[in-house]
mmCIF file of the C-alpha atoms, coordinates in Angstrom:
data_MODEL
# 
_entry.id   MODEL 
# 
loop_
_atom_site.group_PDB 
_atom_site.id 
_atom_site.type_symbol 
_atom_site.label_atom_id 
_atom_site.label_alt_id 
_atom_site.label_comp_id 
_atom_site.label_asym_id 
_atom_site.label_entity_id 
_atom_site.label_seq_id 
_atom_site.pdbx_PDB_ins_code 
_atom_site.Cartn_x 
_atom_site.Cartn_y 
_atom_site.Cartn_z 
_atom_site.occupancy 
_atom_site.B_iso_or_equiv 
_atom_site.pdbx_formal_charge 
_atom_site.auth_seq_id 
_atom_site.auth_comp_id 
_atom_site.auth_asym_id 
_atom_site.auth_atom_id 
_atom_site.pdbx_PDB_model_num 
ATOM 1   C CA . UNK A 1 1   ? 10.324 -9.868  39.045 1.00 0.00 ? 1   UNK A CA 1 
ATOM 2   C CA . UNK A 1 2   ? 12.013 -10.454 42.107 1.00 0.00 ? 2   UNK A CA 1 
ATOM 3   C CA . UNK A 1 3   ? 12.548 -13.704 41.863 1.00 0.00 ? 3   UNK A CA 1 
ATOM 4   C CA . UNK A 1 4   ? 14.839 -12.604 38.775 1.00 0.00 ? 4   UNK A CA 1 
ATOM 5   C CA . UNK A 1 5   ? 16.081 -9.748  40.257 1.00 0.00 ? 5   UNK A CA 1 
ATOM 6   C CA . UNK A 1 6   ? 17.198 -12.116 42.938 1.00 0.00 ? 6   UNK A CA 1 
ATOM 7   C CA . UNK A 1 7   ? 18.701 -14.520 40.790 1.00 0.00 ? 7   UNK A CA 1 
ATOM 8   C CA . UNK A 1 8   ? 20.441 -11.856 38.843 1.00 0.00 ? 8   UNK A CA 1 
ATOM 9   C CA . UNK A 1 9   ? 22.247 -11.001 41.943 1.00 0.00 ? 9   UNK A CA 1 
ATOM 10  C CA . UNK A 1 10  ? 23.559 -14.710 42.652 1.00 0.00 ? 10  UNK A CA 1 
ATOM 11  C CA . UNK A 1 11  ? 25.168 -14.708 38.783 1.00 0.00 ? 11  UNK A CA 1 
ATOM 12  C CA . UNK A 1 12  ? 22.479 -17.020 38.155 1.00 0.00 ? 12  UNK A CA 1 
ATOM 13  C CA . UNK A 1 13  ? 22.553 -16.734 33.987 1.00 0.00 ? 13  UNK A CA 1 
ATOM 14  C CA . UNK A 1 14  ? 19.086 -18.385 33.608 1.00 0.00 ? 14  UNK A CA 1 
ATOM 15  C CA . UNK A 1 15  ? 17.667 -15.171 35.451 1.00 0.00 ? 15  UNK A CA 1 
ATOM 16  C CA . UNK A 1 16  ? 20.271 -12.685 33.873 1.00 0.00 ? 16  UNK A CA 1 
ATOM 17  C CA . UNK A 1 17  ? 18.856 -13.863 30.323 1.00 0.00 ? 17  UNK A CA 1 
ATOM 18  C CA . UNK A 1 18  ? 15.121 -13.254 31.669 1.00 0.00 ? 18  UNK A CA 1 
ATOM 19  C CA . UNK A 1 19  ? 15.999 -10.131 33.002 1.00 0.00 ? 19  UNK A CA 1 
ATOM 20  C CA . UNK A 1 20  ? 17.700 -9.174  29.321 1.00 0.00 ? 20  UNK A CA 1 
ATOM 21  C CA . UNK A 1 21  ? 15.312 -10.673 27.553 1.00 0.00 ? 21  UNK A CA 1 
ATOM 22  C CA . UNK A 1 22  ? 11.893 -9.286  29.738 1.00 0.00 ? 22  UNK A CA 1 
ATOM 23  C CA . UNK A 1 23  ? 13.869 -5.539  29.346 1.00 0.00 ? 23  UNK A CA 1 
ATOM 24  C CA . UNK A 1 24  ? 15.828 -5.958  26.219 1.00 0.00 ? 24  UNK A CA 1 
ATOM 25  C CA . UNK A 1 25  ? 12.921 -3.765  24.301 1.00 0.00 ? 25  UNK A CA 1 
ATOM 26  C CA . UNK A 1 26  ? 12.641 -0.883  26.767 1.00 0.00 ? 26  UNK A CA 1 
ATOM 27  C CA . UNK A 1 27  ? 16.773 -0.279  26.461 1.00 0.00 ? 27  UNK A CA 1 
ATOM 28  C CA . UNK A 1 28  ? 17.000 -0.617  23.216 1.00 0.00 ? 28  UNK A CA 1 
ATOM 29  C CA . UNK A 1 29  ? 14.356 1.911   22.466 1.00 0.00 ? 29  UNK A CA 1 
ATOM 30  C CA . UNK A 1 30  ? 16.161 4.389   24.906 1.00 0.00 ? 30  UNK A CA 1 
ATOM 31  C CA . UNK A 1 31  ? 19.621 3.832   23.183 1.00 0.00 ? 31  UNK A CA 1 
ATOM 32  C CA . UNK A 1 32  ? 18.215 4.008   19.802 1.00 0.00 ? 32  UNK A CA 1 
ATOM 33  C CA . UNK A 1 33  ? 17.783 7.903   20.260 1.00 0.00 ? 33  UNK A CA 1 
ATOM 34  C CA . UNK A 1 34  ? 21.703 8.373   21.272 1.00 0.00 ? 34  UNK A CA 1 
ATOM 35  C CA . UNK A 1 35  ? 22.744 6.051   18.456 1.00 0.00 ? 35  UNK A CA 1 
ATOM 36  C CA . UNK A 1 36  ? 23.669 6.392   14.641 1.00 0.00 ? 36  UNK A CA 1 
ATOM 37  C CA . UNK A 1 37  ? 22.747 3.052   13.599 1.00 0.00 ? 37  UNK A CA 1 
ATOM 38  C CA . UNK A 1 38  ? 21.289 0.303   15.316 1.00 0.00 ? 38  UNK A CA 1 
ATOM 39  C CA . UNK A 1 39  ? 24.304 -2.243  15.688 1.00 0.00 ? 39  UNK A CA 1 
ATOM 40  C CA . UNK A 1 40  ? 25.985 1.141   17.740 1.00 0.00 ? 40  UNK A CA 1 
ATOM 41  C CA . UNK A 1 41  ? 22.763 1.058   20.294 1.00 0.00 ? 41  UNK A CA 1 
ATOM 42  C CA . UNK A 1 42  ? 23.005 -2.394  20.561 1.00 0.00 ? 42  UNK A CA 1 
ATOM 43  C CA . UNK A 1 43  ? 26.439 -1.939  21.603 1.00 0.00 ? 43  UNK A CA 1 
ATOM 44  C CA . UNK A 1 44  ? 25.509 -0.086  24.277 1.00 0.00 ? 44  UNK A CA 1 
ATOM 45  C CA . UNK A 1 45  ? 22.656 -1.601  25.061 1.00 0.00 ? 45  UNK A CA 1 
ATOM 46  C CA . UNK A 1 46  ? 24.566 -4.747  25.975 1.00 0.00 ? 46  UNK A CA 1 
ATOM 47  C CA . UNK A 1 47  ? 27.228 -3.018  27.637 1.00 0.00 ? 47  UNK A CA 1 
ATOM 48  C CA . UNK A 1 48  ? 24.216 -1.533  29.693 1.00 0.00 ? 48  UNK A CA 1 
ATOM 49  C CA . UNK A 1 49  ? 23.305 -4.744  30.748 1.00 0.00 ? 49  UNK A CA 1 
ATOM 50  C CA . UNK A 1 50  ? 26.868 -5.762  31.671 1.00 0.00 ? 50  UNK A CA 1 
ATOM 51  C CA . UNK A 1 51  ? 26.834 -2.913  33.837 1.00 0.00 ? 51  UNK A CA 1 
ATOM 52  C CA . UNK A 1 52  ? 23.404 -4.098  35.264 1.00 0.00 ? 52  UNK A CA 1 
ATOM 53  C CA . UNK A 1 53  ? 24.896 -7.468  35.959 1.00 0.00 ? 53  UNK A CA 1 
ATOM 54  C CA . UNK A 1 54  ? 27.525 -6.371  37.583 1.00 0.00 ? 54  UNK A CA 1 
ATOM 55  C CA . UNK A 1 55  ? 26.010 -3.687  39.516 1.00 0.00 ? 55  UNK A CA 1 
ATOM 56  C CA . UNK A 1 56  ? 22.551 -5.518  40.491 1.00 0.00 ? 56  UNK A CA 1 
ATOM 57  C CA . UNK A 1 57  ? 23.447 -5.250  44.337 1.00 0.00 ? 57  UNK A CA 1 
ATOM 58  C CA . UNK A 1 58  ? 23.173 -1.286  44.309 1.00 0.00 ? 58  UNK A CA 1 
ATOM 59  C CA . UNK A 1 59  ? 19.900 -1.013  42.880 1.00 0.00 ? 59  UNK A CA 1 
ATOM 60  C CA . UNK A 1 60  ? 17.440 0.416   45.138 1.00 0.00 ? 60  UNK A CA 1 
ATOM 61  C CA . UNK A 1 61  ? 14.169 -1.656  45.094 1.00 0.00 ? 61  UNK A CA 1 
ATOM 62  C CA . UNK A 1 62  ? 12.472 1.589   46.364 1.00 0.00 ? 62  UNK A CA 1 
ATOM 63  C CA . UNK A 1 63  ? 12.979 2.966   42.605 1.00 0.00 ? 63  UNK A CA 1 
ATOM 64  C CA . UNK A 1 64  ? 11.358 1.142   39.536 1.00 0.00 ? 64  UNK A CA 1 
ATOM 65  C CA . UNK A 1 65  ? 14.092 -1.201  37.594 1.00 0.00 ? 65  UNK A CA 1 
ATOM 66  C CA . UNK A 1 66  ? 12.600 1.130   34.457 1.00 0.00 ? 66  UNK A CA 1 
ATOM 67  C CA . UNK A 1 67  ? 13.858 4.105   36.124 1.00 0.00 ? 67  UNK A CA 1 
ATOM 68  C CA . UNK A 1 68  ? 17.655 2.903   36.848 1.00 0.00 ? 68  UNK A CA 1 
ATOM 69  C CA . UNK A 1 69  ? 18.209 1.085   33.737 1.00 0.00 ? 69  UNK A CA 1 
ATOM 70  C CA . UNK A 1 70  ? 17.092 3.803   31.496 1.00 0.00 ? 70  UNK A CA 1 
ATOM 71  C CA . UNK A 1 71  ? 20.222 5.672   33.265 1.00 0.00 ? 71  UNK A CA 1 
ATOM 72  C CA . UNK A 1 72  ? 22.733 3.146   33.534 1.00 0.00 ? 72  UNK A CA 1 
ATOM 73  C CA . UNK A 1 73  ? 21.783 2.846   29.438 1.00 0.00 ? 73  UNK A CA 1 
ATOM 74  C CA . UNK A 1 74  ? 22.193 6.859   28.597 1.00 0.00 ? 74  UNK A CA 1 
ATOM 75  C CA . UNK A 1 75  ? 25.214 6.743   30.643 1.00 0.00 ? 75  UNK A CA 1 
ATOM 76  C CA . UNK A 1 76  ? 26.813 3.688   28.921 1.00 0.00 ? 76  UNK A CA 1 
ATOM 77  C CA . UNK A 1 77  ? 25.837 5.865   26.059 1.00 0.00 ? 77  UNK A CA 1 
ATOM 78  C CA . UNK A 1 78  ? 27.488 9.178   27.381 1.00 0.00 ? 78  UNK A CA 1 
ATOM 79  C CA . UNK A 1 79  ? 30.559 6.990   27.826 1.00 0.00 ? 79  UNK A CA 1 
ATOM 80  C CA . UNK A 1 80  ? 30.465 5.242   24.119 1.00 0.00 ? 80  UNK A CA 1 
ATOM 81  C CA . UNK A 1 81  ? 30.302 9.358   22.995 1.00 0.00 ? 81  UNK A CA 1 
ATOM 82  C CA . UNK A 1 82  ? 33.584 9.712   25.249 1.00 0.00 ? 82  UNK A CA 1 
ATOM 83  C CA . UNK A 1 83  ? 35.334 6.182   23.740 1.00 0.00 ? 83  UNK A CA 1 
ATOM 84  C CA . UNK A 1 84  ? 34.697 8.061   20.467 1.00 0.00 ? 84  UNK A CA 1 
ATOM 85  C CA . UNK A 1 85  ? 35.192 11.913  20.936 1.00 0.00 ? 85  UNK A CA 1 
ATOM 86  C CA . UNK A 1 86  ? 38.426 11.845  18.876 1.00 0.00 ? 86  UNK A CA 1 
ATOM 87  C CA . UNK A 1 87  ? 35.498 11.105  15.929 1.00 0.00 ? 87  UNK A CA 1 
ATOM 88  C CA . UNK A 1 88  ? 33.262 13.488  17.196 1.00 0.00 ? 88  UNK A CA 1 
ATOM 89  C CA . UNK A 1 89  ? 32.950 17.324  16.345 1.00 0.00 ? 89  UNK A CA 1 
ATOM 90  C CA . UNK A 1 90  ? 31.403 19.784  18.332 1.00 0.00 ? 90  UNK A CA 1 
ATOM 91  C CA . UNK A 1 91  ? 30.957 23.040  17.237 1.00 0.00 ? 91  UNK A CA 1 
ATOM 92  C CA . UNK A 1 92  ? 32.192 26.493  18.724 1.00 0.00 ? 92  UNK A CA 1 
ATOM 93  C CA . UNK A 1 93  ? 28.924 28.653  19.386 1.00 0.00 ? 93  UNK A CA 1 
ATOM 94  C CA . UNK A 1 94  ? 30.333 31.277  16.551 1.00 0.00 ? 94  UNK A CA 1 
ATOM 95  C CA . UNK A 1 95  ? 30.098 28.632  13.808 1.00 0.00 ? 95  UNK A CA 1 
ATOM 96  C CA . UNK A 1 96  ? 27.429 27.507  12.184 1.00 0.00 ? 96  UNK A CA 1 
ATOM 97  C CA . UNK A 1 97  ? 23.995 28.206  9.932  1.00 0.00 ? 97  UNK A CA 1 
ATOM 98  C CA . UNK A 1 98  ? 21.115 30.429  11.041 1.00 0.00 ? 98  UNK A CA 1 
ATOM 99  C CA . UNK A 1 99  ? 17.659 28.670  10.874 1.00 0.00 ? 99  UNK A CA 1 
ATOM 100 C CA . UNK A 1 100 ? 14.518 28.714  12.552 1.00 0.00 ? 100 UNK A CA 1 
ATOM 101 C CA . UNK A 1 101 ? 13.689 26.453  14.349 1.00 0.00 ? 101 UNK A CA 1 
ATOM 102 C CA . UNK A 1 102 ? 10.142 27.326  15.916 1.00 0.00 ? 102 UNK A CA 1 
ATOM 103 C CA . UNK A 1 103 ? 7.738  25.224  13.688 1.00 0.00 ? 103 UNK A CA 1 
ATOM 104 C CA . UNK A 1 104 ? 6.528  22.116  15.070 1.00 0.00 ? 104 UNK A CA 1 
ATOM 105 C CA . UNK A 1 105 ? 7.445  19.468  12.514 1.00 0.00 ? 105 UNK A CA 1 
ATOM 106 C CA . UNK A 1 106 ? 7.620  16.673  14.902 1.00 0.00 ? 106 UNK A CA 1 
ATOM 107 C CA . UNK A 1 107 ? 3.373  16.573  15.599 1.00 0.00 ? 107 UNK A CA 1 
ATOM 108 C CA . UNK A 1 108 ? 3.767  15.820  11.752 1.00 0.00 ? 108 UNK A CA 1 
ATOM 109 C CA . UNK A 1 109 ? 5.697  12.707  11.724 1.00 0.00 ? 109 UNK A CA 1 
ATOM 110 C CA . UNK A 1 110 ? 5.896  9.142   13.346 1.00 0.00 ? 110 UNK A CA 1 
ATOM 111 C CA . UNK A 1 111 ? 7.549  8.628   16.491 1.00 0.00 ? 111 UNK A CA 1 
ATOM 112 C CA . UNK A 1 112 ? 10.569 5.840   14.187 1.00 0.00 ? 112 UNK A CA 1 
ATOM 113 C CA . UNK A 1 113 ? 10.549 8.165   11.837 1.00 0.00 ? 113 UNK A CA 1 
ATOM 114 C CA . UNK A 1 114 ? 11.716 10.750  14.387 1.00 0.00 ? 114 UNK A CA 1 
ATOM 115 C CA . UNK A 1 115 ? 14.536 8.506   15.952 1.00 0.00 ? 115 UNK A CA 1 
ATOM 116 C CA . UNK A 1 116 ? 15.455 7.827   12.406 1.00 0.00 ? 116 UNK A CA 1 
ATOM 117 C CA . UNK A 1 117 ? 16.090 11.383  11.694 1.00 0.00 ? 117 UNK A CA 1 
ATOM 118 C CA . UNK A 1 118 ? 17.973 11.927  14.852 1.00 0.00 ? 118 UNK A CA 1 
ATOM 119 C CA . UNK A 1 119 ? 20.174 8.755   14.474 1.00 0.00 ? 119 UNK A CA 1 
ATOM 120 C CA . UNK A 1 120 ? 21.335 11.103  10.997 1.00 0.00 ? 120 UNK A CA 1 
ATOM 121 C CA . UNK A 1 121 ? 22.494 14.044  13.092 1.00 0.00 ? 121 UNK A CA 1 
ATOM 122 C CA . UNK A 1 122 ? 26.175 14.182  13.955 1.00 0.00 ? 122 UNK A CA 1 
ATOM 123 C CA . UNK A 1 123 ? 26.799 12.244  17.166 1.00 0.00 ? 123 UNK A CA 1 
ATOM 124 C CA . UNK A 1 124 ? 27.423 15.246  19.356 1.00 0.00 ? 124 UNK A CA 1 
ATOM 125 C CA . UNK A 1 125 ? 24.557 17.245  18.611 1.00 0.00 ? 125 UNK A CA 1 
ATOM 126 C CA . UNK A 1 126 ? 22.411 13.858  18.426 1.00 0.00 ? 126 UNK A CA 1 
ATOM 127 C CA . UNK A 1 127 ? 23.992 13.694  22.065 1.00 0.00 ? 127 UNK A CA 1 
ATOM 128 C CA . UNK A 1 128 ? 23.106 16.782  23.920 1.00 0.00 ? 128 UNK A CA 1 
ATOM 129 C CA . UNK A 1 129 ? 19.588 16.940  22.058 1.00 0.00 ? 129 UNK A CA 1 
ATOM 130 C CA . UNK A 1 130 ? 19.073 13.787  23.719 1.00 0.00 ? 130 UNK A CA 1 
ATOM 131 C CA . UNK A 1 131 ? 20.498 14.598  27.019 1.00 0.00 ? 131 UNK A CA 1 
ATOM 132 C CA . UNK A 1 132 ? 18.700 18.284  27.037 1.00 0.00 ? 132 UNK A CA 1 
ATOM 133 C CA . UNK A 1 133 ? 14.831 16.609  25.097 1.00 0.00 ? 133 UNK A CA 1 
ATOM 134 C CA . UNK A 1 134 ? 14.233 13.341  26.415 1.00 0.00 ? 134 UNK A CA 1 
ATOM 135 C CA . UNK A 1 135 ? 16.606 13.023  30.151 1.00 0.00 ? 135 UNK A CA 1 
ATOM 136 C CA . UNK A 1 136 ? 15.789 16.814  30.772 1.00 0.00 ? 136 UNK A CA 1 
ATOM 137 C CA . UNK A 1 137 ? 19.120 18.052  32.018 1.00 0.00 ? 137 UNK A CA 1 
ATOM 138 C CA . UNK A 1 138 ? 19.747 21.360  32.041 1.00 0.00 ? 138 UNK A CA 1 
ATOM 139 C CA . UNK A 1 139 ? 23.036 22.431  29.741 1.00 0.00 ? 139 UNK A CA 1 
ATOM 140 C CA . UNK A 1 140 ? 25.428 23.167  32.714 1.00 0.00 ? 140 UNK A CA 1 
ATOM 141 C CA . UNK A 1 141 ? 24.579 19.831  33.849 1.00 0.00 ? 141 UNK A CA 1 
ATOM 142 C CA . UNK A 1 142 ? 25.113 18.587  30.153 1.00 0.00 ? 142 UNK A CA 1 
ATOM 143 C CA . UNK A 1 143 ? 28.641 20.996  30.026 1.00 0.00 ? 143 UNK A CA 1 
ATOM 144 C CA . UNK A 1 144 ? 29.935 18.906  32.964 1.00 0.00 ? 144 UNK A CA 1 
ATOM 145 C CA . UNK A 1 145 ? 29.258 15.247  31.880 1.00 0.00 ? 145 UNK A CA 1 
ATOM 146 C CA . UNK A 1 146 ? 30.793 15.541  28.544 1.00 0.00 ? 146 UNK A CA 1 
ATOM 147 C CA . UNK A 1 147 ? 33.829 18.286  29.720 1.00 0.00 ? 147 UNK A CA 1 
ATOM 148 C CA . UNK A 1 148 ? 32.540 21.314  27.045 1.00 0.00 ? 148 UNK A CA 1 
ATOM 149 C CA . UNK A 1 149 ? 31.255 24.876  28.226 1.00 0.00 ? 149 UNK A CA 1 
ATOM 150 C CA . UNK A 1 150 ? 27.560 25.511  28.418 1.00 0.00 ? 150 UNK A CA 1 
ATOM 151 C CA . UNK A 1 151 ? 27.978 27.938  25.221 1.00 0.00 ? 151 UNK A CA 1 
ATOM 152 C CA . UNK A 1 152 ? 29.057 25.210  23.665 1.00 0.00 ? 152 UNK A CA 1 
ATOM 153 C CA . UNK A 1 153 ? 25.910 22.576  25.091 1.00 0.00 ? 153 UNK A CA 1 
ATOM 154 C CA . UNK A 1 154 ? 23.447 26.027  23.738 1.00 0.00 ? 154 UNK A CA 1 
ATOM 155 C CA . UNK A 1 155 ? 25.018 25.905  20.271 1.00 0.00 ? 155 UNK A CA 1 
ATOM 156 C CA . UNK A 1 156 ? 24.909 22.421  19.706 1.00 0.00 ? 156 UNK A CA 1 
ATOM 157 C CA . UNK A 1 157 ? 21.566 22.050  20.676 1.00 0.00 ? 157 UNK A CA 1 
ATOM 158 C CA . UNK A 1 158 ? 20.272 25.105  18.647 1.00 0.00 ? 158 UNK A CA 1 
ATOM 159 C CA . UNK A 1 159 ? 21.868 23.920  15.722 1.00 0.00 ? 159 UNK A CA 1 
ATOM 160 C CA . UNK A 1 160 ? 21.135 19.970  15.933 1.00 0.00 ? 160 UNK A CA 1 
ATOM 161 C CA . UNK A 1 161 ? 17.366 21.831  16.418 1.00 0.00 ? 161 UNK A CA 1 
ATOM 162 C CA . UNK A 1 162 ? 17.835 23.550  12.945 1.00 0.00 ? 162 UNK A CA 1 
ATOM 163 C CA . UNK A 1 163 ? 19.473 20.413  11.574 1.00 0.00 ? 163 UNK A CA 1 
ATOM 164 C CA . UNK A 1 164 ? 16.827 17.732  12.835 1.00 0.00 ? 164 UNK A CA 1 
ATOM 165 C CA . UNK A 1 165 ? 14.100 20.888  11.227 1.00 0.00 ? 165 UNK A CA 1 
ATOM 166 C CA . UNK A 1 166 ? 16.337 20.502  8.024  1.00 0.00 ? 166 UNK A CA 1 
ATOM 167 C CA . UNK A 1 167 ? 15.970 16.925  7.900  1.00 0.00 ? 167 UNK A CA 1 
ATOM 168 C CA . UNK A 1 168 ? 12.232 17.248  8.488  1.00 0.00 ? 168 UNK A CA 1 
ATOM 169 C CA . UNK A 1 169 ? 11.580 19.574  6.078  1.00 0.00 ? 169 UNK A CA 1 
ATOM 170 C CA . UNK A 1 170 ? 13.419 17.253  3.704  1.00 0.00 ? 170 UNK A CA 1 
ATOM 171 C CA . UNK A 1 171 ? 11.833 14.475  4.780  1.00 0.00 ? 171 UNK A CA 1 
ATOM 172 C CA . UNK A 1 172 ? 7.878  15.859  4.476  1.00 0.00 ? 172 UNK A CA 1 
ATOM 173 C CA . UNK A 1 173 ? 8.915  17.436  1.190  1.00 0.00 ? 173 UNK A CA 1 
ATOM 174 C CA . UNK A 1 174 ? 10.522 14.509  -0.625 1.00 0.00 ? 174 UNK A CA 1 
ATOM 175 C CA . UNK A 1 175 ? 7.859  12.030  0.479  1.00 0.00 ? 175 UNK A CA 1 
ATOM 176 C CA . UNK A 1 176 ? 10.274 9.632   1.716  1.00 0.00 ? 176 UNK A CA 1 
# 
């Protein structure tokens, strides 16, 4: 790995294609989740690695490559949500429907099947359940990277909660 790592950081492509090609998996599985379809995550996923390319000198060798490319990919993905805010809607914490959403449905379904469901919910609650689930930020910490109020980072996440339980329910119902 270092020998690639090395490589990456003298522009050398032959080691900047292992390096994509040894890793391509891991991103693309941790875009997936932040991502409507999967030519959108593999958007990102390959500006991810342009970023990776271009920043290779300031990674730390003292953290796992894992570790900083999983954020430089929810970040490229943070900043793909920004590029398209102006088709994005967030909702004010006084809209919106009341449901539950206490059961555990997802010990009842596949880990795909469970990306699949959250690549249906509208980008910015598909966002900040992402950010608050699977990075574990807290929602004032969410409220400042995408420039909303923490009420705002609460509602969305109830609601995408009671959406992704909707969707579920749907899903376990119908068979599908």
């Amino acid at each position: 790995m270092q020998h690639i790592l090395n490589g990456c950081r003298n522009n050398d492509r032959r080691s900047q294609k292992l390096l994509y090609n040894r890793f391509y998996g891991y991103a693309l599985s941790v875009a997936l989740p932040y991502c409507s379809r999967e030519v959108e995550a593999r958007e990102v996923l390959n500006d991810a690695f342009l970023k990776v390319f271009t920043g290779i000198g300031r990674y730390d060798e003292a953290l796992l490559f894992t570790t900083w490319l999983r954020t430089i990919v929810v970040r490229t993905a943070i900043n793909h949500y920004h590029k398209h805010i102006n088709d994005i809607v967030l909702y004010d914490m006084n809209e919106g429907l009341e449901l539950s959403a206490d059961d555990d449905f997802l010990s009842k379904m596949v880990a795909n099947d469970v990306v699949a469901l959250i690549q249906k919910l509208p980008p910015g609650y598909r966002l900040i359940l992402n950010l608050f689930a699977l990075e574990g930020h807290t929602h004032p910490e969410i409220a400042e990277m995408l420039g909303i109020t923490v009420g705002t980072s609460k509602s969305n996440l109830s609601k995408a909660r009671a959406k992704l339980k909707q969707l579920m329910t749907s899903e376990l119902i119908n068979g599908n």
